[in-house]
C-alpha positions as CSV (number, residue, x, y, z in Angstrom):
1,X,-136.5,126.7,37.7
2,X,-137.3,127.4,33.8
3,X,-138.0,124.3,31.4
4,X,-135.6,125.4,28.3
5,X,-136.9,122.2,26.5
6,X,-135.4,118.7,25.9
7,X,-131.9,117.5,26.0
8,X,-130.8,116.1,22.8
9,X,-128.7,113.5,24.3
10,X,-130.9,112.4,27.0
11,X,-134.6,112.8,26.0
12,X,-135.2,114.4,29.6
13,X,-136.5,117.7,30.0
14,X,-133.4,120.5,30.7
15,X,-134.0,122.9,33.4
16,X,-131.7,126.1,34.4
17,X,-131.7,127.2,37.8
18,X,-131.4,131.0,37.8
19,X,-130.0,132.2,41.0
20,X,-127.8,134.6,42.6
21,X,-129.6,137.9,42.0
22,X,-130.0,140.6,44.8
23,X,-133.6,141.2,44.3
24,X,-137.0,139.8,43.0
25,X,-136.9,142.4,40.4
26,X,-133.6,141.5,39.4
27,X,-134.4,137.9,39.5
28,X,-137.7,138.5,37.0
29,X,-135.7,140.7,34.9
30,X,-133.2,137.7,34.5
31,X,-136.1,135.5,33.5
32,X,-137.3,137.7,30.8
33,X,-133.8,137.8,29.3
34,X,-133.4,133.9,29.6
35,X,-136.7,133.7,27.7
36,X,-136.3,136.2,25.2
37,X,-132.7,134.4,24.2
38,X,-134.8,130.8,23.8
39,X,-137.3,132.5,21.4
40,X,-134.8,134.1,19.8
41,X,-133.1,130.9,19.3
42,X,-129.9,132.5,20.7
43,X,-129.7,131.0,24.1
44,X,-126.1,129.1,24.7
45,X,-125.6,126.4,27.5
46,X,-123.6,127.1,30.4
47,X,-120.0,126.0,30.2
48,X,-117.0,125.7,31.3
49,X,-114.9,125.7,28.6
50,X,-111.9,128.0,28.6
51,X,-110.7,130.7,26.0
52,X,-107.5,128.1,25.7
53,X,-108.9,124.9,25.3
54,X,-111.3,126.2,23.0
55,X,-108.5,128.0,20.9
56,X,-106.3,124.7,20.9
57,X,-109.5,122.3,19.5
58,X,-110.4,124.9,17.2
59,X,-106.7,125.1,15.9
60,X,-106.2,121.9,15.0
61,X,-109.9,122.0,13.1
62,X,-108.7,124.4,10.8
63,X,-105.7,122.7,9.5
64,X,-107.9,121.3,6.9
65,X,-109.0,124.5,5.4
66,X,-105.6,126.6,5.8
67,X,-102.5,126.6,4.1
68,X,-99.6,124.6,5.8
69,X,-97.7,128.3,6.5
70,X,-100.9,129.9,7.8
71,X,-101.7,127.4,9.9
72,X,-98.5,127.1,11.5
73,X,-98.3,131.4,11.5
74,X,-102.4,130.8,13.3
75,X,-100.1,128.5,16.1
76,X,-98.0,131.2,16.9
77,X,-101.4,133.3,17.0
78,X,-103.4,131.4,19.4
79,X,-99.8,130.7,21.8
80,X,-99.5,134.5,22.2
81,X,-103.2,134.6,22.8
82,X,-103.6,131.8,25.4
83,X,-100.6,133.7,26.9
84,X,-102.5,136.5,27.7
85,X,-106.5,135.1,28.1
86,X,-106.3,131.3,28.0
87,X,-107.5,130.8,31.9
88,X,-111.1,133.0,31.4
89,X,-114.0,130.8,30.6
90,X,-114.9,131.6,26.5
91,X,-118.2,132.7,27.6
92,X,-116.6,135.2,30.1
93,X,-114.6,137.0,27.7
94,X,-114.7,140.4,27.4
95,X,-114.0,143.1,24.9
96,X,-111.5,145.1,27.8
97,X,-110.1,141.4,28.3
98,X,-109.0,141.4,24.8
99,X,-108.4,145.2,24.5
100,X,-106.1,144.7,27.5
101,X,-104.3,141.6,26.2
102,X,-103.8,143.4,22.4
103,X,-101.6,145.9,24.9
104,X,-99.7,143.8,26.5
105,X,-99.2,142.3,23.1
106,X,-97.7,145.1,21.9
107,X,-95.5,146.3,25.2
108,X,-93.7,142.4,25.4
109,X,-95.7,139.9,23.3
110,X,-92.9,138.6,21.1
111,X,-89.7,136.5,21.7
112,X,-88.0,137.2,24.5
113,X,-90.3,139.9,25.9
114,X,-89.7,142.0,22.9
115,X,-92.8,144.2,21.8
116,X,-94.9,143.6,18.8
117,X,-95.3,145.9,16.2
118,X,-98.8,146.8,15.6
119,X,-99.7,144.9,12.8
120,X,-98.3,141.9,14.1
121,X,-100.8,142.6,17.1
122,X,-103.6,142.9,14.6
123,X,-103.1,140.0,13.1
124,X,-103.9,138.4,16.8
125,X,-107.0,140.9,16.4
126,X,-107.9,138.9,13.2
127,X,-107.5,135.4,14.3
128,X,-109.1,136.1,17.4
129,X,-111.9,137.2,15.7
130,X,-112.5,134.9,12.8
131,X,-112.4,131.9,16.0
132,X,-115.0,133.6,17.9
133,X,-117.4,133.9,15.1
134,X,-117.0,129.9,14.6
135,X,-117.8,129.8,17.9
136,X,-120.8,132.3,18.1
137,X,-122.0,130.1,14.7
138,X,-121.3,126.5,17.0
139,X,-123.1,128.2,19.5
140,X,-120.4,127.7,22.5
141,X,-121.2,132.0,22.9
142,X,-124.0,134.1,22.5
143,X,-121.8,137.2,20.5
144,X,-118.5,137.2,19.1
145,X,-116.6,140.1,21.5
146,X,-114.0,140.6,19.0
147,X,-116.4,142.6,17.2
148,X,-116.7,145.0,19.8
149,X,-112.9,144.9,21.1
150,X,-110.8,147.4,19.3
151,X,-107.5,146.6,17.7
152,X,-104.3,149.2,18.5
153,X,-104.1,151.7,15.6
154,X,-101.7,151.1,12.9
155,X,-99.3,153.5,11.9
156,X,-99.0,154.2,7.7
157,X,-95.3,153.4,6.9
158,X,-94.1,154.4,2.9
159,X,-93.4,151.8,1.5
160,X,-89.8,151.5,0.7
161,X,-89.1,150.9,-3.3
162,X,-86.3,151.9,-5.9
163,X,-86.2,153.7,-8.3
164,X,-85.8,152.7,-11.8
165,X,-82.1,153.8,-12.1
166,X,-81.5,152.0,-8.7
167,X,-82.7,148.6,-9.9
168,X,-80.7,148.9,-13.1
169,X,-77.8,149.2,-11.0
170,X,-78.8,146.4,-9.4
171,X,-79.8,144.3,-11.9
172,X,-76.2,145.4,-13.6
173,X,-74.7,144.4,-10.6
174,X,-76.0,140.9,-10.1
175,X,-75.7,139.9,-14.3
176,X,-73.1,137.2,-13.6
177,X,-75.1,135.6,-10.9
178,X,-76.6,131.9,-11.5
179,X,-80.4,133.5,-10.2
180,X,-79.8,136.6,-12.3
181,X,-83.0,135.9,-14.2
182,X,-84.8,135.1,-10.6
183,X,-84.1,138.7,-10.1
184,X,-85.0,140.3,-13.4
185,X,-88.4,138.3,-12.7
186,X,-89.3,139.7,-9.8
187,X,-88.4,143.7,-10.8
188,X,-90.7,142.5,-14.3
189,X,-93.7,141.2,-12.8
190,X,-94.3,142.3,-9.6
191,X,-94.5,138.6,-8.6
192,X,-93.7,137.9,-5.0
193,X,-90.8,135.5,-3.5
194,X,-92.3,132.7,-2.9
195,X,-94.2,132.7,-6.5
196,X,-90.8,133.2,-8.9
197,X,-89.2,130.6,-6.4
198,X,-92.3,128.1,-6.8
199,X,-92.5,128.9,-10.4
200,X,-91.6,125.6,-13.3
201,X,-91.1,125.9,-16.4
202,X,-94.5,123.5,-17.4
203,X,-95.8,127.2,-16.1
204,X,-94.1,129.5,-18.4
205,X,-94.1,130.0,-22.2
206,X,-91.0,131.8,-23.7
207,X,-93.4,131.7,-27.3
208,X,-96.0,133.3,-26.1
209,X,-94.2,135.4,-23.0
210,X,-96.8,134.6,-20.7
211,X,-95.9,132.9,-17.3
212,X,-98.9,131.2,-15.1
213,X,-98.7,131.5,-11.2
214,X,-100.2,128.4,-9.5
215,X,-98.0,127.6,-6.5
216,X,-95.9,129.5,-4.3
217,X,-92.4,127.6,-2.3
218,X,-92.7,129.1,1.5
219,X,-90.6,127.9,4.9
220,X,-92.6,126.3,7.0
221,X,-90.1,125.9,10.3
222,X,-87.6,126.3,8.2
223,X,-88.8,123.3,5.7
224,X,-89.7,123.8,2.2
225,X,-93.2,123.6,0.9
226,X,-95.3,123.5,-1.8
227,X,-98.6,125.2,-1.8
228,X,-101.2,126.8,-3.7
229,X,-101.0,130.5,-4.5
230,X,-102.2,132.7,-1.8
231,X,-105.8,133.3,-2.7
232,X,-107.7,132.4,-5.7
233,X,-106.7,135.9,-7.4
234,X,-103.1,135.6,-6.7
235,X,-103.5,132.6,-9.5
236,X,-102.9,134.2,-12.7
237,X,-101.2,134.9,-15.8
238,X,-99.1,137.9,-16.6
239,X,-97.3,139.1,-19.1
240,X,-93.6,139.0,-20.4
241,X,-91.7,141.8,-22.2
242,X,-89.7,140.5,-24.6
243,X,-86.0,141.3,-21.8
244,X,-87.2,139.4,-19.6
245,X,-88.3,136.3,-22.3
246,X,-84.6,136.8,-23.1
247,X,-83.2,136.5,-20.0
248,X,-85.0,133.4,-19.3
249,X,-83.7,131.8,-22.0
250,X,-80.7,132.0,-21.6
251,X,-81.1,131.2,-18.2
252,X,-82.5,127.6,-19.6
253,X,-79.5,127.1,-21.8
254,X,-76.8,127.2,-18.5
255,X,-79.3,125.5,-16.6
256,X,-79.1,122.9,-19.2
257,X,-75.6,122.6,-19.0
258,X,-76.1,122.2,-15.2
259,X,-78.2,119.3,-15.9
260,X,-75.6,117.8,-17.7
261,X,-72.4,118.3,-15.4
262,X,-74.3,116.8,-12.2
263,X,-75.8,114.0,-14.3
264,X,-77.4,111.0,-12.6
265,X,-77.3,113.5,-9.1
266,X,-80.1,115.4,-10.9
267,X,-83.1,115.8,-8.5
268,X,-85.5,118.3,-10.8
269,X,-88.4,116.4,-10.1
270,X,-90.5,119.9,-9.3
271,X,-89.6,121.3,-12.7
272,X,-88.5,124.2,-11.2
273,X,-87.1,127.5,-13.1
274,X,-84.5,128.6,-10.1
275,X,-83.2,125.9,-8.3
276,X,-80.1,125.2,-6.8
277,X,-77.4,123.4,-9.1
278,X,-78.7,119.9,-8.4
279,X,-82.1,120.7,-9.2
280,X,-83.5,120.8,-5.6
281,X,-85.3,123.9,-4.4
282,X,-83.8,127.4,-3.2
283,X,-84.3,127.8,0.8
284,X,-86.6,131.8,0.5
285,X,-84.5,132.9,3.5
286,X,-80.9,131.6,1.8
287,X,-82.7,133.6,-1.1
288,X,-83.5,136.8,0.5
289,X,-79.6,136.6,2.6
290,X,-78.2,136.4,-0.7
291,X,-79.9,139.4,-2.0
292,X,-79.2,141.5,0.7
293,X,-75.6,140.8,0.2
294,X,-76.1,141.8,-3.4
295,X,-77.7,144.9,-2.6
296,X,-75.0,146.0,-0.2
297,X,-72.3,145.3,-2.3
298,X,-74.0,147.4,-4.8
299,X,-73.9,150.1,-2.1
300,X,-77.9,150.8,-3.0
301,X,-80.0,152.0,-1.1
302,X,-81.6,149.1,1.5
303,X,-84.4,147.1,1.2
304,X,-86.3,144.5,3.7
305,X,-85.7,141.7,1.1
306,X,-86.7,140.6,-2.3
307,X,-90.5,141.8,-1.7
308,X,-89.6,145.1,-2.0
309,X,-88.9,144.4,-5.8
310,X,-92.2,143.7,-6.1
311,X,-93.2,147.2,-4.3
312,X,-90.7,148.7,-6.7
313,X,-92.3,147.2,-9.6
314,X,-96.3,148.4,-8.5
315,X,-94.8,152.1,-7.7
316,X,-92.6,152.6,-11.2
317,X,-96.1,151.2,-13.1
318,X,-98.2,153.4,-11.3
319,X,-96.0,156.3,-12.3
320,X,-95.8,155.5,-15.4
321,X,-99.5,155.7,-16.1
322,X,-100.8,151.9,-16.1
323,X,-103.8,151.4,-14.5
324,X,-104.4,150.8,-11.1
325,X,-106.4,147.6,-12.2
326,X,-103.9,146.2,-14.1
327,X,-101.4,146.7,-12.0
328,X,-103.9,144.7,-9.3
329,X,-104.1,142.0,-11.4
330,X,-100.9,141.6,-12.0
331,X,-100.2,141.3,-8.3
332,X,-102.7,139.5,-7.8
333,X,-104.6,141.5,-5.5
334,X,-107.7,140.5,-4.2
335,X,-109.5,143.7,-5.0
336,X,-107.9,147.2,-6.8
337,X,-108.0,148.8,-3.3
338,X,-105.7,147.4,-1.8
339,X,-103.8,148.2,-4.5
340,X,-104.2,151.7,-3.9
341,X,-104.4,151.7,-0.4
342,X,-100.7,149.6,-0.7
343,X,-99.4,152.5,-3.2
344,X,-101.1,155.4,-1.5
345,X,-97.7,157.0,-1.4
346,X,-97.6,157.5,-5.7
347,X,-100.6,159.2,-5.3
348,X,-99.8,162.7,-5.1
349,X,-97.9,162.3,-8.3
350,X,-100.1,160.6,-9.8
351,X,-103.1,163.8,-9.0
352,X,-100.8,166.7,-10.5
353,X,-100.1,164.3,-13.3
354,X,-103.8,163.9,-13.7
355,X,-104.6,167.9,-13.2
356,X,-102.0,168.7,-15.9
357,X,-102.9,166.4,-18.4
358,X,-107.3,167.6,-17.8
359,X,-106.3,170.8,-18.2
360,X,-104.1,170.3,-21.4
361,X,-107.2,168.8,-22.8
362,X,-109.2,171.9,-22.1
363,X,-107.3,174.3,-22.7
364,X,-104.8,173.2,-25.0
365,X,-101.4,174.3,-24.4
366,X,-100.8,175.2,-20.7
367,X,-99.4,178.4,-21.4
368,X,-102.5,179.8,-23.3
369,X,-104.2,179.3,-20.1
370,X,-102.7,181.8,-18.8
């Protein structure tokens, strides 16, 4: 029996039996470990507790400090999890438990025993791990053995974008359409979906042009929402070229006119800029179905949806020489490498671009170089 001190509930003196080992040299060498952890400070209790019910508590704990979407997307997270490692006790998790339940992830992990793509399995990696450090820092285990488990290996995909003749076409495709300005916004700005669809006009200034990003419009369950932008750098301003301040203009003027034909059936309470004709907010996937439409009737080539406007709008600034931390700040970025991680594709252009235009500078023209 080892005194490990007084219980906090009780007042009584705790005691742990250690038993179980095959020898007296195992037994002492158990001891010496049980004491190190209490002057260490890092022993943990003994429970019971299981990976699952201590996913499900911690769950519902965060949905003070997350985002309606993300916690809802950190639901379908933990359900795939407990699927696979909700019956081991938390303190009996293993880093080969998890490895092994990140593969099975991927083989059938999604709906209907389809497989999940490997950063979808990440993603489980991640909120795996950010719950086992709350409970290594609540003291419920000892380490957090998501650190140690490894993640499957993702593989780099190119990021799919037009080019600038392709989104002309585009853009000259859609210029009848009620959202045309929706779309010239997003292949402008680089803003994403949810931001142009959130965005009111108390948040943009046709004077000035300058728009401010402060709230994004996501499906929850397929219920609109409100929320703040994505992190604290996706909340900024960016600038207008003078098109696009057109285009919004005139986009004001027919919805105007809008206004007036629906009359008293008016619900623009949220102030929005793109709205449907009543004044209530556009549904992102009825958004994103209507401009795939668009982009097959144009016969162009496909895209996933309306995000890959925004890729389109990073890769045509890189290549035309604006600076990777402008262009991150105009996404809204958290830092400028995932910027360039993201655009990793327009780098090769971007080296001979930068080899031709050193050497001008040294040597003048390029031909008396040689």
């Amino acid at each position: 029996m080892v005194d490990v001190g007084v219980d906090p509930v009780t007042g009584k003196r705790r005691q742990r039996t250690k038993s179980g080992f095959a020898t007296r040299k195992a037994a002492e060498e158990g001891l010496r470990e049980l004491l190190t952890s209490l002057a260490e400070g890092s022993y943990v209790a003994r429970s019971d507790l299981t990976v699952a019910e201590f996913l499900r508590e911690w769950h519902e704990t965060m949905q003070a400090q997350l985002r309606e979407s993300t916690w809802y997307s950190y639901r379908i997270v933990v359900d795939r999890l407990i699927r696979q490692v909700g019956g081991v006790h938390l303190q009996a998790l293993t880093p080969m438990q998890l490895e092994t339940a990140y593969a099975k992830l991927g083989k059938a992990g999604g709906r209907n025993g389809r497989a999940l793509s490997p950063k979808t399995v990440r993603n489980c990696h991640i909120v795996m791990h950010r719950a086992l450090s709350d409970a290594a820092r609540l003291g419920l285990v000892s380490r957090n053995v998501a650190s140690i488990a490894r993640p499957p290996a993702m593989d780099r995909t190119e990021v799919v974008t037009w080019t600038a003749e392709d989104l002309q076409a585009f853009l000259d495709h859609v210029s009848a359409d009620r959202l045309f300005a929706a779309y010239v916004v997003l292949g402008t700005t680089g803003m994403r979906r949810g931001e142009v669809l959130g965005l009111r006009w108390s948040d943009v200034d046709l004077g000035s042009g300058r728009l401010s990003i402060s709230q994004t419009l996501q499906s929850v369950q397929h219920r609109i929402v409100f929320t703040t932008t994505k992190t604290n750098r996706s909340r900024r301003t960016v600038a207008l070229d003078p098109t696009t301040v057109e285009v919004l203009k005139a986009h004001r003027s027919r919805q105007l006119e809008e206004r007036l034909a629906v009359g008293s059936a008016w619900q623009g309470s949220h102030d929005l800029v793109f709205c449907l004709e009543d004044g209530l907010p556009l549904h992102p996937q009825s958004f994103t179905r209507q401009f795939k439409r668009h982009v097959t009737e144009a016969g162009l080539p496909e895209l996933r949806g309306p995000h890959n406007l925004r890729h389109t709008w990073a890769t045509l600034a890189l290549r035309a020489g604006v600076h990777p931390k402008v262009v991150s700040d105009r996404l809204g970025h958290s830092t400028i490498a995932i910027t360039i991680d993201t655009y990793s594709h327009v780098a090769p252009g971007l080296d001979e671009d930068a080899a031709n235009t050193v050497a001008a500078s040294i040597f003048g023209d390029a031909k008396s170089a040689t």
